[in-house]
Structures are given as C-alpha cells and as structure tokens.
C-alpha positions as CSV (number, residue, x, y, z in Angstrom):
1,X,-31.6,-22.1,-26.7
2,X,-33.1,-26.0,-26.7
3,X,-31.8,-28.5,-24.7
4,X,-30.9,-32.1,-25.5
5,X,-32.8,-33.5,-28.4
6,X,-34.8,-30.5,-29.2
7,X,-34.1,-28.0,-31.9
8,X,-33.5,-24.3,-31.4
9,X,-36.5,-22.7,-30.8
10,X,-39.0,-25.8,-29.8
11,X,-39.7,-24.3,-26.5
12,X,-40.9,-21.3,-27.3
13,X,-42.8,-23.0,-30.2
14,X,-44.3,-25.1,-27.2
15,X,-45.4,-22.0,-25.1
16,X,-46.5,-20.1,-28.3
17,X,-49.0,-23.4,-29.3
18,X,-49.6,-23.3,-25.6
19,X,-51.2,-19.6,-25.5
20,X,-53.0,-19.7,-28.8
21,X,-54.8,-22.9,-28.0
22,X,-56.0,-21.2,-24.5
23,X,-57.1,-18.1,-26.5
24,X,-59.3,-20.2,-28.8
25,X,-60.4,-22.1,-25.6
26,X,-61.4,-18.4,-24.6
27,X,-62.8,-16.8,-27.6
28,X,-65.4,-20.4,-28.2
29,X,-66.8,-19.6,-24.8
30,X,-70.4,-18.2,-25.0
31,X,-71.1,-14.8,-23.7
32,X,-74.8,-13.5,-23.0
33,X,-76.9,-11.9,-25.5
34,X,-80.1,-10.3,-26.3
35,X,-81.7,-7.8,-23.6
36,X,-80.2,-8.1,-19.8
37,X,-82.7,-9.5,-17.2
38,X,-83.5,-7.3,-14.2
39,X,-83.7,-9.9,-12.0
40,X,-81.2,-12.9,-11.6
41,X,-82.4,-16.1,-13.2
42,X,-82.0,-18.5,-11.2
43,X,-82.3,-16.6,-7.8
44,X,-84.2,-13.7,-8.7
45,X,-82.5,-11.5,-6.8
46,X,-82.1,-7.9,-8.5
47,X,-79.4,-7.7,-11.1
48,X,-77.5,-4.3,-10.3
49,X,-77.9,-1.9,-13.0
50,X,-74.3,-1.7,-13.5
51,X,-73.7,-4.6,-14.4
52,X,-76.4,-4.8,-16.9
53,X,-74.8,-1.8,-18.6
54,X,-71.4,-3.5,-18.3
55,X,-72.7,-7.1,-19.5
56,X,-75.2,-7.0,-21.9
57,X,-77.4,-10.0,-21.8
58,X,-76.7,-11.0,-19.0
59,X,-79.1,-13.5,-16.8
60,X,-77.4,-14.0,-13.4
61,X,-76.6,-12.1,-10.6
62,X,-73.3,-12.3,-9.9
63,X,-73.2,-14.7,-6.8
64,X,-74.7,-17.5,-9.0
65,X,-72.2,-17.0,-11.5
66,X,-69.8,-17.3,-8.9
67,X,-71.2,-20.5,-8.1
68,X,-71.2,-21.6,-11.3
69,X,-68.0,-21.0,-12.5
70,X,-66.8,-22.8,-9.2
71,X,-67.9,-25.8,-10.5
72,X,-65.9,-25.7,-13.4
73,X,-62.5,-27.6,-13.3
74,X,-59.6,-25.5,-13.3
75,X,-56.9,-26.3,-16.1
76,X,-53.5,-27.7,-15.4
77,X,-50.6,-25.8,-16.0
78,X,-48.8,-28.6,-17.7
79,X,-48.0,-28.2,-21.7
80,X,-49.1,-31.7,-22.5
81,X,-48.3,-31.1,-26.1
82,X,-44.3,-30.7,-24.9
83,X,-44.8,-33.5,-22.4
84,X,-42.1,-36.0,-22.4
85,X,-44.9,-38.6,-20.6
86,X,-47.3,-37.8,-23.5
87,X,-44.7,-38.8,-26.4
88,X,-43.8,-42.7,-24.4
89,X,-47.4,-43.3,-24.4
C-alpha cells in the first residue's frame, strides 16, 4: 500500500535497501584474528579465558572495548534514501 506519489511497494523497497545496506555496513567491519592475547592490549589486564575461546584473536579486555565502541557515533534511524528532505536538496 504506497501513499501519494509513490508506487505500490516503494516502502518496503525503502526498508528492504535500508536493512541490506546496514548488513554490509556489518559484515565490512573487521573482526580479530590470529592467536588471542592473554593479557588486554592496551590495559594489560588479564583477558578471561572465556572469552578468548569465544573471540578468537581477540586483543582487548572487554572494558576497553567498551570504551571504545563508546566512542563511536551511533547511526540515525532515519532512511535517508526515502527522505523527502534528501530528494529537494
């Protein structure tokens, strides 16, 4: 069911582009490899041996990787690709 001057089906084209673009967003990201560290990289603290077994390669303890991914930016919510703003500009 579209609305005004979309065609039938353009939404859930929208949120089907919208999904596929965060899983390739997901699958690029880089995950550890090699032989796990015992001790945290940056911190040195001890890595816990169960999450060496559950992560291998990883570096960092898991309070620094909190840290870390803290100081990412969070993504909006907003489909710009379906944005009316994105189609005046």
């Amino acid at each position: 069911m579209a609305g005004g001057w979309t065609r039938d089906g353009a939404v859930s084209e929208q949120i089907e582009a919208s999904i596929s673009d965060e899983l390739a967003r997901l699958k690029a990201r880089r995950v550890p490899v090699g032989e796990s560290r015992s001790h945290c990289a940056e911190c040195e603290e001890p890595i816990p041996e169960a999450r060496r077994m559950a992560l291998p390669g990883v570096k960092l303890c898991i309070d620094c990787v909190r840290d870390r991914d803290g100081q990412t930016q969070m993504r909006g919510g907003i489909n710009r690709r379906g944005s009316k703003d994105s189609q005046l500009k």
